[in-house]
C-alpha positions in Angstrom: 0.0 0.0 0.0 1.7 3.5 -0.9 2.4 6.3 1.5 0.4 8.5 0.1 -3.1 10.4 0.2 -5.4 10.5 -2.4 -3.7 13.2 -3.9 -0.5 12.7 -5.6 2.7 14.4 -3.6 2.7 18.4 -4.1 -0.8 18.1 -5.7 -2.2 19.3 -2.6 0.7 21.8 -2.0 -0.4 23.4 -5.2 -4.3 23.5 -4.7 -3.0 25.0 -1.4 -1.1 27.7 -3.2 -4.1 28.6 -5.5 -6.9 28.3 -3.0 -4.5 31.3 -0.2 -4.3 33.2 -3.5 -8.1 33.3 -4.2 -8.9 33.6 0.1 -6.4 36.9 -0.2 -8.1 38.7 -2.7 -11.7 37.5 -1.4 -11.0 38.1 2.0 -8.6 41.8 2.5 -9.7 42.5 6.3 -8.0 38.3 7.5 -4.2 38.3 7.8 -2.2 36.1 5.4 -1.1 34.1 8.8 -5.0 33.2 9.4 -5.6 32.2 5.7 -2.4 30.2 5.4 -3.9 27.9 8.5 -7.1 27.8 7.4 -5.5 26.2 4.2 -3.0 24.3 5.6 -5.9 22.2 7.8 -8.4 21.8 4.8 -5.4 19.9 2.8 -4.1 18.5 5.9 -0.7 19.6 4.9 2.7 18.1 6.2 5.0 19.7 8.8 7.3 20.4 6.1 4.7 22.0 3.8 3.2 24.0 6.1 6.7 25.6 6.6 7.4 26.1 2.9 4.0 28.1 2.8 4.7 30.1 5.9 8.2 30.8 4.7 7.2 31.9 1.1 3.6 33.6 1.9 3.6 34.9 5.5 4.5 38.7 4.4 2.5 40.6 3.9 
């Protein structure tokens, strides 16, 4: 049995990217930091992707 979800590996790292891109320009008045967890807990991301996000999107 594989290791992985049913997405393939960085298919839900990229939906994740997209879907804080949309939330940003739908939502002005939440801060990127509350977008990026709302994301990273509906795609249930890894440790590991949840710090690339937060190291490449955090700023504002």
């Amino acid at each position: 049995m594989s290791n992985y979800s049913i997405h393939p590996p960085g298919d839900k790292v990229k939906k994740a990217i997209r879907e804080f891109s949309e939330k940003v320009q739908e939502f002005p008045d939440k801060t990127r930091q509350e977008i990026l967890h709302e994301v990273e807990l509906k795609y249930d991301l890894s440790p590991q992707e949840c710090e690339f996000l937060n190291n490449h999107f955090q700023k504002e």
